[in-house]
Backbone as a chain_set.jsonl record, in Angstrom:
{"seq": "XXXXXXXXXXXXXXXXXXXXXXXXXXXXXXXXXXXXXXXXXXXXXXXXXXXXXXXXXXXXXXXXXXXXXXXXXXXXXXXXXXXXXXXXXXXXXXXXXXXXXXXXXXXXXXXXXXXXXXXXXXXXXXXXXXXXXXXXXXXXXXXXXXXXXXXXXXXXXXXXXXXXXXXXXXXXX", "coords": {"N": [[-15.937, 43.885, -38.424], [-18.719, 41.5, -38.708], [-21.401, 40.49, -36.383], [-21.586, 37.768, -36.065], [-19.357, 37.157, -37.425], [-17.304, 37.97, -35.149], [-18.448, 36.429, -32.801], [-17.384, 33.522, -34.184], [-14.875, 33.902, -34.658], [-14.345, 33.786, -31.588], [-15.215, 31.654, -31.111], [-13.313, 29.816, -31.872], [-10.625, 31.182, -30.667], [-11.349, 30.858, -28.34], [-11.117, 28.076, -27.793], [-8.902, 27.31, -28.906], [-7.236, 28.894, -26.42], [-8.457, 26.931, -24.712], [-7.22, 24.386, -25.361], [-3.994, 24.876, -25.529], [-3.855, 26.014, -22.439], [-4.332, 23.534, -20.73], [-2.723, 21.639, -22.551], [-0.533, 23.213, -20.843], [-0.699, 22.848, -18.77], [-0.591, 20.247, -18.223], [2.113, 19.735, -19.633], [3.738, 20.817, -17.073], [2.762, 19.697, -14.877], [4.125, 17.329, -15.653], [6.274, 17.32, -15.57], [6.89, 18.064, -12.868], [5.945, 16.173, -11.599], [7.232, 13.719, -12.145], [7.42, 10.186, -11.746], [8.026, 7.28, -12.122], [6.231, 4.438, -11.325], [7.269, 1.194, -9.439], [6.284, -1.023, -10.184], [5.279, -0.681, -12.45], [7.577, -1.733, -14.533], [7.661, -4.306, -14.332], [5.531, -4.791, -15.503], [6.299, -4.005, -17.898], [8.501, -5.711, -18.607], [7.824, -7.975, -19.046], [6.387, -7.217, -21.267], [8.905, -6.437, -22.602], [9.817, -9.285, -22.948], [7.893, -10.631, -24.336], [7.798, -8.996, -26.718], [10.28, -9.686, -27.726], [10.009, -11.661, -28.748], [9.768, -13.873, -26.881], [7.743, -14.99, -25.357], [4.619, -14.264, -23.194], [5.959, -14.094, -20.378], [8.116, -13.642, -17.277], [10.458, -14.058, -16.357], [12.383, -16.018, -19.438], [11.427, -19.049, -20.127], [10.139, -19.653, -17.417], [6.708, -20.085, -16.785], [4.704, -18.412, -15.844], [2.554, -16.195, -14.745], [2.315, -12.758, -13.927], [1.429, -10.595, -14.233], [-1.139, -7.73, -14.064], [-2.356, -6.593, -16.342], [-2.747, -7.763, -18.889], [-3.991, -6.122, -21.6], [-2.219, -3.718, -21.354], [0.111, -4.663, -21.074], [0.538, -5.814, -23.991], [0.565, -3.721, -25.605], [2.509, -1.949, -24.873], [4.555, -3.926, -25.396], [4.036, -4.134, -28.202], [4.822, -1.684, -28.843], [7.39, -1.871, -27.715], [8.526, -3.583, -29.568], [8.424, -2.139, -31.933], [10.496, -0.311, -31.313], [9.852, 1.428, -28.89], [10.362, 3.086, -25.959], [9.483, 1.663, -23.431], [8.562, 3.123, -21.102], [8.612, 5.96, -21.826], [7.06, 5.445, -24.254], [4.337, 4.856, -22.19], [3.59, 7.069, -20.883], [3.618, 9.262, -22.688], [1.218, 7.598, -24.041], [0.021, 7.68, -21.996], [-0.604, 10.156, -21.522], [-1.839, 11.613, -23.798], [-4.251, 10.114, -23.639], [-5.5, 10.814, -21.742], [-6.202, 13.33, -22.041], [-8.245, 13.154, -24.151], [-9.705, 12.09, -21.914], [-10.455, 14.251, -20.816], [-11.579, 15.643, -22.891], [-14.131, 14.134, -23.846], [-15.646, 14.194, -20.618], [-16.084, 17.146, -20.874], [-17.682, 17.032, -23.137], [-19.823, 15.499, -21.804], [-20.567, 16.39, -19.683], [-21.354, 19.363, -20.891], [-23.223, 18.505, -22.64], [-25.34, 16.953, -20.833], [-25.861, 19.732, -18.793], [-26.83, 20.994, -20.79], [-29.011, 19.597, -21.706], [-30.488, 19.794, -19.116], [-30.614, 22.301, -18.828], [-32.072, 23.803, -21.255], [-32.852, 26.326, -22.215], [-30.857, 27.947, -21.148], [-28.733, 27.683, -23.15], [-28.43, 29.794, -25.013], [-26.926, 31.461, -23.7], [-24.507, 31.091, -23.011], [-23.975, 29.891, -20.37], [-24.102, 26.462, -19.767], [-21.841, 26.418, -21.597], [-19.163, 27.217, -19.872], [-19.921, 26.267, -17.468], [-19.302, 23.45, -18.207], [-16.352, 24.035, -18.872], [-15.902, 25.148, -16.465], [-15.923, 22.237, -14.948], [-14.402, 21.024, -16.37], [-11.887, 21.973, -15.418], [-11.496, 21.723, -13.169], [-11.071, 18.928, -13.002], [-8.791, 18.605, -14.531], [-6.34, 20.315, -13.037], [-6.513, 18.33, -11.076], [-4.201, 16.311, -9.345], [-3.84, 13.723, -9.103], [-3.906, 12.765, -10.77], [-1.937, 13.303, -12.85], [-0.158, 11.775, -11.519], [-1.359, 9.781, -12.428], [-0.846, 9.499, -14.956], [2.089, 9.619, -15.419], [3.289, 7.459, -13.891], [3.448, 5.344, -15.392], [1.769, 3.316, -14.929], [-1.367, 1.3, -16.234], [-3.349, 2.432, -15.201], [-4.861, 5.096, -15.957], [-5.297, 4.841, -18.623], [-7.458, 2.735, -18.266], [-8.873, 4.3, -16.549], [-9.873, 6.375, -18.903], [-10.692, 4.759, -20.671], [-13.351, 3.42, -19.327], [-14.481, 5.522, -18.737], [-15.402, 6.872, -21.454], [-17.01, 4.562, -21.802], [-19.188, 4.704, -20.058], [-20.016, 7.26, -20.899], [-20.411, 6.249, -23.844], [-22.651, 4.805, -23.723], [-24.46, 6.416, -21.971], [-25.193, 8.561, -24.011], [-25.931, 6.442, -25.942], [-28.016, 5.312, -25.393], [-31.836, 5.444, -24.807], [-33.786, 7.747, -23.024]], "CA": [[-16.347, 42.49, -38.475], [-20.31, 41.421, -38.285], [-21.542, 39.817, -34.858], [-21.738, 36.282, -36.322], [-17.631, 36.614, -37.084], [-16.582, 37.74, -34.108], [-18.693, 34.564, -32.171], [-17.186, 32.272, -34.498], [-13.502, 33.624, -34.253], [-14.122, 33.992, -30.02], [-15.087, 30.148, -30.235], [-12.072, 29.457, -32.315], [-9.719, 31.196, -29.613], [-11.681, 29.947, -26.701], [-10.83, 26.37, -28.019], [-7.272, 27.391, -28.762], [-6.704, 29.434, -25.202], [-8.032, 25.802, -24.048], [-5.937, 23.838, -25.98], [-2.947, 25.32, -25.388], [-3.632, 25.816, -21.261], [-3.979, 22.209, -20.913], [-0.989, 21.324, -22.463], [0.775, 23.583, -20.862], [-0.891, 21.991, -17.303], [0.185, 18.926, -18.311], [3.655, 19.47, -19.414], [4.166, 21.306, -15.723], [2.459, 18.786, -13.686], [4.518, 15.952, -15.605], [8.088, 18.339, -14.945], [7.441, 18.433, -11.462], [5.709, 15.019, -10.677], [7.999, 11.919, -12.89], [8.075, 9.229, -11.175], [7.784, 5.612, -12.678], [6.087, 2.887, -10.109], [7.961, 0.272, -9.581], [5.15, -2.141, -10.438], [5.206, -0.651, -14.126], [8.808, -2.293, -14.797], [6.99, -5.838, -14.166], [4.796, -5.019, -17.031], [7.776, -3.495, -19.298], [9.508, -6.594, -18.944], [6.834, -9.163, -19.395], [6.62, -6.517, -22.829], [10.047, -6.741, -23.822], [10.068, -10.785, -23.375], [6.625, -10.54, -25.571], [7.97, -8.38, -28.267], [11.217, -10.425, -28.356], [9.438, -13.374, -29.205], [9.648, -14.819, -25.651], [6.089, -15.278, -24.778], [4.582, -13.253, -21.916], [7.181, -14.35, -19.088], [8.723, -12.505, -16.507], [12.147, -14.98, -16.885], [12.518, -17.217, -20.055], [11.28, -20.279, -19.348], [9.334, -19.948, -16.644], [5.728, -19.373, -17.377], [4.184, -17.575, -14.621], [1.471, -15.129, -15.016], [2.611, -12.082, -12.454], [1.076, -8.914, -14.617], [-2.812, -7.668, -13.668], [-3.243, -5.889, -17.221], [-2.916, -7.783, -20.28], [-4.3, -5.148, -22.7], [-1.341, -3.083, -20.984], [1.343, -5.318, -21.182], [0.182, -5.849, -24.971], [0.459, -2.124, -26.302], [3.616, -1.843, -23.952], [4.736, -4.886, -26.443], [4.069, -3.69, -29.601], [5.242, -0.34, -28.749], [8.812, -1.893, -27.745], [9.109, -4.261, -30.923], [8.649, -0.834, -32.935], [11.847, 0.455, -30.952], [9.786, 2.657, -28.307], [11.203, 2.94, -24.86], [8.421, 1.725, -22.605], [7.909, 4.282, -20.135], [8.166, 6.935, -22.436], [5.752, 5.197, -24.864], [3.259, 4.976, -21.669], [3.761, 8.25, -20.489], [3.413, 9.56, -23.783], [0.003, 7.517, -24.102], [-1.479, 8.09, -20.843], [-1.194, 12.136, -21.664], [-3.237, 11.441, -24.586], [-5.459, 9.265, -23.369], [-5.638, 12.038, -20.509], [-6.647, 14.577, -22.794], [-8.955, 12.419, -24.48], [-10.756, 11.662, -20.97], [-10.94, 15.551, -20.538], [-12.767, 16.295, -24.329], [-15.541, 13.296, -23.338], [-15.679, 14.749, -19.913], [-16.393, 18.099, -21.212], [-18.759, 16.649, -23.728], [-20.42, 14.538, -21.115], [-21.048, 17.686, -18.684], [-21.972, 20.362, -21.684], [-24.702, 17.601, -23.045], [-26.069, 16.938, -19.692], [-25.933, 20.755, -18.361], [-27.882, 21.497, -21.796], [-30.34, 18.561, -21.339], [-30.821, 20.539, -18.009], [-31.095, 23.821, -18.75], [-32.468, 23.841, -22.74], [-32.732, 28.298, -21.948], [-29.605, 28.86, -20.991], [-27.501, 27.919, -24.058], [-27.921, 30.82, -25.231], [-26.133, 32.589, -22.688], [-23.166, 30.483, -23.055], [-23.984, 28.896, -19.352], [-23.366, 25.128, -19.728], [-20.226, 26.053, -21.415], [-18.332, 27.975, -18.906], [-20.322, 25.45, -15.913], [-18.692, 22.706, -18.276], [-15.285, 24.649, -18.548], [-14.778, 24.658, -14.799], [-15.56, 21.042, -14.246], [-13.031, 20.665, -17.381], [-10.427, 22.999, -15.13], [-11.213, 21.251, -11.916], [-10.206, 17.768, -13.707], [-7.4, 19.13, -15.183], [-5.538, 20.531, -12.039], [-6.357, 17.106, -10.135], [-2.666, 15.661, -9.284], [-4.422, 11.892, -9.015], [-3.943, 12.4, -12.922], [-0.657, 13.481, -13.473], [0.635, 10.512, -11.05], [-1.709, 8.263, -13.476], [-0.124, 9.386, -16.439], [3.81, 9.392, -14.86], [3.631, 6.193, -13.407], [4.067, 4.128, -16.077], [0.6, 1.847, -15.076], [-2.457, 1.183, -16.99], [-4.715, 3.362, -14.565], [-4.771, 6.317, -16.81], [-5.978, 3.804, -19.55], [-8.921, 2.151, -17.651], [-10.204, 5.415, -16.458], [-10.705, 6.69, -20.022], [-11.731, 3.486, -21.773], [-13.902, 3.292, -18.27], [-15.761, 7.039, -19.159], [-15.767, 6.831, -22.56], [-17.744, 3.527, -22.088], [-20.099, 5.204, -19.388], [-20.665, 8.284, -21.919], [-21.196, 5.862, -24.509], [-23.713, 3.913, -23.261], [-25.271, 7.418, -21.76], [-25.784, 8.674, -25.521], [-26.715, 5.961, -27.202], [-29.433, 5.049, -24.476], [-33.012, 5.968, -24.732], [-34.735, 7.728, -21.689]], "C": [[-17.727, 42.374, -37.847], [-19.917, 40.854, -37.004], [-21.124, 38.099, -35.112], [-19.833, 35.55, -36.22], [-17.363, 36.534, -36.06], [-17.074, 36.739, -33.226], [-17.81, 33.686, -33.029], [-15.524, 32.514, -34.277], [-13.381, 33.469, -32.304], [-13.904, 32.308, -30.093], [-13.569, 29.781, -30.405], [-10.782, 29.864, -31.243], [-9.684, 30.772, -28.518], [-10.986, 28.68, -26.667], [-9.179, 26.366, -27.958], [-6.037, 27.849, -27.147], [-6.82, 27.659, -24.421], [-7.368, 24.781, -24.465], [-4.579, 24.236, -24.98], [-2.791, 25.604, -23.696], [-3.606, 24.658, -21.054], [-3.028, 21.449, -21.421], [-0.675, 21.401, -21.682], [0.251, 23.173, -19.23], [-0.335, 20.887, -17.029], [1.769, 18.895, -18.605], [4.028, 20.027, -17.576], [3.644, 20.854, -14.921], [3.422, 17.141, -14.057], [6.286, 16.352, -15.335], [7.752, 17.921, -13.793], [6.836, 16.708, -11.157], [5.611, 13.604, -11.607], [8.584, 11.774, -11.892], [7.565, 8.27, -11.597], [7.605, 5.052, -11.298], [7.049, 2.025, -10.771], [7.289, -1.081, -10.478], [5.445, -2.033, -12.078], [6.105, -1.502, -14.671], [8.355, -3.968, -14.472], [6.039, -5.745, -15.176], [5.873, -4.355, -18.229], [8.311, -4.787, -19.385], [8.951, -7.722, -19.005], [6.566, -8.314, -21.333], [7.762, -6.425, -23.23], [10.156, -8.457, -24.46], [8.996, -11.002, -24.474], [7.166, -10.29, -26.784], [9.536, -8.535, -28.86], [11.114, -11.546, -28.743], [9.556, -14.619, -28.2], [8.396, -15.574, -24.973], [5.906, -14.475, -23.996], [4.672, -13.928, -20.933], [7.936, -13.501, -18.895], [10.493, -12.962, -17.205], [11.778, -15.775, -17.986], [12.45, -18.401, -19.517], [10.338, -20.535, -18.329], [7.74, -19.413, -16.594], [4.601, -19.245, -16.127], [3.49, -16.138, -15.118], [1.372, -13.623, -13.968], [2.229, -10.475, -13.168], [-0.972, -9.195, -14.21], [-3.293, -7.163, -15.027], [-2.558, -6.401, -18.759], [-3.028, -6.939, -21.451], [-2.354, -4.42, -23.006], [-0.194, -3.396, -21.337], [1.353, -5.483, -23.054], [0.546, -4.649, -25.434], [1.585, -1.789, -25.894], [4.76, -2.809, -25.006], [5.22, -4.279, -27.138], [4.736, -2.463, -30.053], [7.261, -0.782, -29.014], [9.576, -2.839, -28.779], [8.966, -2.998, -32.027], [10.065, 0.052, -31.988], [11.594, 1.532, -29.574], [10.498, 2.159, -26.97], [9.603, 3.198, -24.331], [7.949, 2.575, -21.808], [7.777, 5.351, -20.809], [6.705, 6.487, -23.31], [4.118, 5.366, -23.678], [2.839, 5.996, -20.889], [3.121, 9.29, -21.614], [1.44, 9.344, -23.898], [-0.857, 7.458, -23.303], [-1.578, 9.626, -21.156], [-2.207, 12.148, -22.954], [-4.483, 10.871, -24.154], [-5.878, 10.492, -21.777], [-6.739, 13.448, -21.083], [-7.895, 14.186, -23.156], [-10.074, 12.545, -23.461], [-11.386, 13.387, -21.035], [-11.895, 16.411, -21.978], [-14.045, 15.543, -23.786], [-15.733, 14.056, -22.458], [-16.283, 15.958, -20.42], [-17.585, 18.258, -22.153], [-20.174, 16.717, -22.658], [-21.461, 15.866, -20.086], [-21.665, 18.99, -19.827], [-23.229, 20.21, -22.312], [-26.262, 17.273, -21.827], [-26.725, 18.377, -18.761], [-26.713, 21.213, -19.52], [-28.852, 21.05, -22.008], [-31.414, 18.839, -19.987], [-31.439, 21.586, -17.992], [-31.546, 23.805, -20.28], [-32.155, 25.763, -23.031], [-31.574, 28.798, -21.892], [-28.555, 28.918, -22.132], [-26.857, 28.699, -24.556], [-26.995, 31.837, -24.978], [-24.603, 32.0, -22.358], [-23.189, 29.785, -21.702], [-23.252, 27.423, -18.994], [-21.991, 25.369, -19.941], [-19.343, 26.269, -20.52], [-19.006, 26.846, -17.611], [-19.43, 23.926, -16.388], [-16.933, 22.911, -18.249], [-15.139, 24.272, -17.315], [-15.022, 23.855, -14.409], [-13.897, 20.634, -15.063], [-11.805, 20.975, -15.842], [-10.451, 21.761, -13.899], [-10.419, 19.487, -12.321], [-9.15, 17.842, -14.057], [-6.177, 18.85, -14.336], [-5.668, 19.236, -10.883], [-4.915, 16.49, -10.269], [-2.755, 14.477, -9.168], [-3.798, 11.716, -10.577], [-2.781, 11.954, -13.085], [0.412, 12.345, -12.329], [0.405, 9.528, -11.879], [-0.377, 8.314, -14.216], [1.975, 9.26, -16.372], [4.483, 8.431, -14.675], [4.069, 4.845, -13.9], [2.835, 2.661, -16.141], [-0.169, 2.141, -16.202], [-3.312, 2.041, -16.019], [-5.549, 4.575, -15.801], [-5.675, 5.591, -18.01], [-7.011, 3.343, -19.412], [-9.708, 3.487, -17.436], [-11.122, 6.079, -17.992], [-11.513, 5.774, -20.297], [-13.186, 3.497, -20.452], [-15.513, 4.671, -18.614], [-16.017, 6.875, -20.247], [-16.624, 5.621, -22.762], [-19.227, 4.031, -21.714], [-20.951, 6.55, -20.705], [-21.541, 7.366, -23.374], [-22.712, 5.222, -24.303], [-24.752, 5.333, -22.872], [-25.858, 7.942, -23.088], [-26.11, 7.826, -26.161], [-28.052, 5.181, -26.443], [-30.843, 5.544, -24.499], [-33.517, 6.335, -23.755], [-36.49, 8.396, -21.682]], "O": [[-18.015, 42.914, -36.779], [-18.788, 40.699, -36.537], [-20.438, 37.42, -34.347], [-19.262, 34.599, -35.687], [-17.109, 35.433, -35.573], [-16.185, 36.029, -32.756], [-17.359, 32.821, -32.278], [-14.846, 31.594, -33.818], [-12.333, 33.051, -31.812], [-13.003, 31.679, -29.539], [-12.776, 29.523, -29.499], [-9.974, 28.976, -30.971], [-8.76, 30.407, -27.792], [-10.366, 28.261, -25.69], [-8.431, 25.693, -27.25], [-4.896, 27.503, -26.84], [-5.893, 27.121, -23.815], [-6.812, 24.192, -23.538], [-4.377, 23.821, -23.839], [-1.619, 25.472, -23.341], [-2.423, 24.349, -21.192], [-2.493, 20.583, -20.728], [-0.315, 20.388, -21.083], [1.184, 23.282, -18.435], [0.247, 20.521, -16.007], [2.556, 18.193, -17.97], [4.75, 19.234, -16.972], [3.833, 21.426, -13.848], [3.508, 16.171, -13.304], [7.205, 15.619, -14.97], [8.581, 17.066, -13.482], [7.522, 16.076, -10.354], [4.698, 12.803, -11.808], [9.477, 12.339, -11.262], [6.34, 8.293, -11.477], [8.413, 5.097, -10.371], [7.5, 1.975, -11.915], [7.858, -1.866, -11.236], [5.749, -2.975, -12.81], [5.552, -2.258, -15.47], [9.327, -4.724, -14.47], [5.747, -6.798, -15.741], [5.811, -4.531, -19.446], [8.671, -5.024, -20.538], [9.737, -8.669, -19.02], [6.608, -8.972, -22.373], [7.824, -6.298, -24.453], [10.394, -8.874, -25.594], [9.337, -11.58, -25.506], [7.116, -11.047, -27.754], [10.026, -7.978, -29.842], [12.003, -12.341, -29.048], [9.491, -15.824, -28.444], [8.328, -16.552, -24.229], [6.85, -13.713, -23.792], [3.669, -14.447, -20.445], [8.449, -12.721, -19.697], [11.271, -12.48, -18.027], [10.755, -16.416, -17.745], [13.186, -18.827, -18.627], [9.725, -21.603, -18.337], [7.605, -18.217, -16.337], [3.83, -20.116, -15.723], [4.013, -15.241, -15.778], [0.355, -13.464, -13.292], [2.662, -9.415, -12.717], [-1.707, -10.18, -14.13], [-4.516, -7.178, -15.17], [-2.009, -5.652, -19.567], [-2.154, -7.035, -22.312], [-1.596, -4.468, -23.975], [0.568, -2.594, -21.877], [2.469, -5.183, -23.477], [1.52, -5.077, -26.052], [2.028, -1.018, -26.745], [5.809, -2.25, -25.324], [6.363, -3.821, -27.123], [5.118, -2.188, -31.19], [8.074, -0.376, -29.845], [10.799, -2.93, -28.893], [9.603, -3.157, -33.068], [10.366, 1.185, -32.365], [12.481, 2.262, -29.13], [11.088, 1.082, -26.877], [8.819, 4.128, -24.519], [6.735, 2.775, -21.851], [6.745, 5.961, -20.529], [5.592, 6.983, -23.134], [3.057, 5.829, -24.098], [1.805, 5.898, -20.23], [2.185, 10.035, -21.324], [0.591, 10.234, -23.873], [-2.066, 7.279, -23.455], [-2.645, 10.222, -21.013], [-3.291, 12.73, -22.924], [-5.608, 11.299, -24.413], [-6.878, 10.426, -21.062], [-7.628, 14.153, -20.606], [-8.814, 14.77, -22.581], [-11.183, 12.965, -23.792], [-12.564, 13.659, -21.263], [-12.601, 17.419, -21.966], [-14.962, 16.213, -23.311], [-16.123, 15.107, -22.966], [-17.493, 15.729, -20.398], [-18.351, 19.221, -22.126], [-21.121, 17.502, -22.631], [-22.673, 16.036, -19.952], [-22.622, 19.589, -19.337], [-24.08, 21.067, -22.55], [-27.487, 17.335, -21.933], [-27.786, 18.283, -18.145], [-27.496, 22.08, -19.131], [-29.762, 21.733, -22.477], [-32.55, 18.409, -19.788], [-32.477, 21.888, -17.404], [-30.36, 23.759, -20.609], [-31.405, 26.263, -23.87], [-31.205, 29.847, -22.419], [-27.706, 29.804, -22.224], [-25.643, 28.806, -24.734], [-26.471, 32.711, -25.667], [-23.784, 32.473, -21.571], [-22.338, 28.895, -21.69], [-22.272, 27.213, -18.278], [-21.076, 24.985, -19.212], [-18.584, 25.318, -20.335], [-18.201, 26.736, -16.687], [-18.926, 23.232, -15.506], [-16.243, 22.062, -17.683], [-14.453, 23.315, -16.955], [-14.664, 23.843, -13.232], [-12.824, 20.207, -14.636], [-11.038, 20.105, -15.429], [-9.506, 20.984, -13.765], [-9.346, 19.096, -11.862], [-8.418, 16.883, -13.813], [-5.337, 17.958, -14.448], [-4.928, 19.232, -9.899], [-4.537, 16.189, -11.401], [-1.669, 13.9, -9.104], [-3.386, 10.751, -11.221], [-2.416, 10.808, -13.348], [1.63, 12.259, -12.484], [1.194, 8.642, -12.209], [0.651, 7.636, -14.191], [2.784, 8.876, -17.216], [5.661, 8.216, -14.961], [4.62, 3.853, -13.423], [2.822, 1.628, -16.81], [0.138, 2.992, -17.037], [-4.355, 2.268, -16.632], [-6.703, 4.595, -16.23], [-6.834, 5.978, -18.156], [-7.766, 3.409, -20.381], [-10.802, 3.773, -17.922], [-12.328, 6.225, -18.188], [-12.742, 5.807, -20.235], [-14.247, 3.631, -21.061], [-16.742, 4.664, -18.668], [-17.22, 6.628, -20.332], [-17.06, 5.514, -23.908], [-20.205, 3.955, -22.458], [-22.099, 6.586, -21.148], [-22.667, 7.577, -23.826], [-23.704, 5.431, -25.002], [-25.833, 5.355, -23.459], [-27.061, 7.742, -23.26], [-26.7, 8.163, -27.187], [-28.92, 4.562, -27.06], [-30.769, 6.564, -23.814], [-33.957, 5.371, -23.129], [-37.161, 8.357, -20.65]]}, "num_chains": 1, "name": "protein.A"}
């Protein structure tokens, strides 16, 4: 196999070795550390009364405003008038939205570390300097409480970076 294949199958496994570690970080940080806040179950149940056609109230009837994340409680909703079981559904979509933060992230640092160094690309540098911020994000346990807990945190931080990145690329300097 020429030089050109074997770079293009290395990237292809690189991507897959990281793939597939990441998962498998995340399934074994969400094994060892489920636990639902309590707090979440005050937005599940302002989303079941929602997506039973109650309005967003804690009790029927009484219309009291006692959730901090709208969006949250909304998607939490819609999720449980399609049949999902709330905490799984937000468990479920904070590990995506987890993953998600960690591709931008990895973007964000490989664009900037190459805007830095222009010489080094060659040498594969940025990637591997963006790799181990990737890793160090990864193995943070702040995460895998986001994504367990059942809140919207996990949710804000992406939409939160992915706003910051946007705005960084489509900015002129």
């Amino acid at each position: 196999m020429g030089e050109k294949g074997f770079i293009k199958d290395d990237k292809i496994l690189s991507r897959f070795i990281l793939i597939i570690s990441l998962l498998l970080i995340i399934f074994y940080f969400y094994a060892t550390w489920d636990f639902p806040i309590d707090d979440a179950y005050i937005s599940f149940r302002y989303a079941r009364n929602f997506a039973e056609g109650n309005g967003l109230v804690y009790n029927i009837g009484e219309r009291v405003e006692g959730y901090s994340n709208f969006f949250w409680v909304i998607l939490n909703g819609v999720a449980i008038y399609f049949g999902a079981n709330p905490l799984y559904f937000s468990t479920i979509f904070s590990a995506i939205l987890y993953v998600m933060l960690l591709v931008v992230f990895w973007k964000a640092l490989w664009k900037n570390l190459e805007e830095l160094s222009p010489g080094n690309t060659q040498e594969n540098i940025p990637r591997y300097i963006a790799l181990f911020g990737i890793f160090l994000l990864a193995v943070d346990m702040r995460f895998f409480i986001f994504i367990s807990s059942g809140l919207e945190t996990q949710c804000f931080i992406t939409l939160f970076f992915i706003s910051l990145f946007w705005n960084w690329i489509t900015t002129e300097r």
